[in-house]
C-alpha positions in Angstrom: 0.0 0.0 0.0 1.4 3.5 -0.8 1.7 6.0 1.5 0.4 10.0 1.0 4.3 10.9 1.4 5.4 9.2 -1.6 3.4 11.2 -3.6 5.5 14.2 -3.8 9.2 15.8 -2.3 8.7 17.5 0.8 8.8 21.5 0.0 11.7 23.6 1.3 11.7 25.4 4.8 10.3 28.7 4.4 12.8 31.0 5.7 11.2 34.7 7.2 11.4 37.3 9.3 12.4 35.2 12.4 13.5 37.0 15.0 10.4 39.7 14.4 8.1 36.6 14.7 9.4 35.5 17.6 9.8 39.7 19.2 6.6 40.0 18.3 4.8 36.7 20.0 7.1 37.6 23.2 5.7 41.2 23.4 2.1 39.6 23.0 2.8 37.1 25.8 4.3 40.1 28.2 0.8 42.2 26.8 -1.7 39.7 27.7 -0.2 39.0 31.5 0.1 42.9 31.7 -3.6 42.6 31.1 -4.7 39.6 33.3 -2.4 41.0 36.1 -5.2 43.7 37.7 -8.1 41.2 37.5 -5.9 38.3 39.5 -8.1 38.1 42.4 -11.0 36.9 39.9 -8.8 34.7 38.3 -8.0 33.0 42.1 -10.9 32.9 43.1 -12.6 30.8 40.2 -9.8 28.3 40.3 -8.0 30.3 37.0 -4.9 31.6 38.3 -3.0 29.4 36.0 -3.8 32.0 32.7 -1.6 34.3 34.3 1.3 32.6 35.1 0.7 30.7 31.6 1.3 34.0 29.7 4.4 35.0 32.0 6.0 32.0 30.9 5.1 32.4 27.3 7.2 35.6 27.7 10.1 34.3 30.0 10.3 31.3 26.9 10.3 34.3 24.0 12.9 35.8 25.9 15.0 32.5 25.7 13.3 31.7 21.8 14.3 35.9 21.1 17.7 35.1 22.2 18.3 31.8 20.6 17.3 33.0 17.0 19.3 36.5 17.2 22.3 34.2 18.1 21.1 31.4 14.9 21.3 34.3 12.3 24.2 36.2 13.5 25.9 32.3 12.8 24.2 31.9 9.6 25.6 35.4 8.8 28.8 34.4 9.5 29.5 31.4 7.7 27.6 33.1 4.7 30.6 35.6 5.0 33.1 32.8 5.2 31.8 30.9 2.3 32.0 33.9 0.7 35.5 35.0 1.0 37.4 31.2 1.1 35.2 30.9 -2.8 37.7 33.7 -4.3 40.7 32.2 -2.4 39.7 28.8 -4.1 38.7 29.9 -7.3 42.2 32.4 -7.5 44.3 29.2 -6.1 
């Protein structure tokens, strides 16, 4: 039996804006406990507590996500620039 995969090549990644993606979603995390933060005491006292604290740590993990792809595209950057000047040395040798 054939499977729906062997139909067709998996597409490329789509490569974006990453690091805006991932600022943005952190800023809507921080925005949405900013929010929830006044009206705690409702939030306690139906047994919902848990939606605040759920979008602080949707912003503490941006932070770490923010971080880790600023640090993934100044390397990609890099080796880009590397590639870049050893081709010339190669092709000149």
């Amino acid at each position: 039996m054939w499977k729906k995969s062997e139909l067709r090549a998996a597409p490329a990644p789509l490569e974006g804006p990453v690091v805006g993606t991932i600022t943005g979603g952190t800023v809507i995390w921080f925005v949405l406990f900013l929010a929830q933060l006044p009206f705690y005491g409702w939030y306690a006292d139906h047994g919902h507590a848990w939606f605040v604290w759920t979008c602080l740590a949707g912003g503490g993990l941006g932070l770490l996500g923010v971080w880790y792809v600023r640090r993934r595209d100044a390397a990609i950057k890099r080796d880009a620039a590397a590639r870049q000047t050893a081709a010339p040395a190669a092709n000149g040798a």
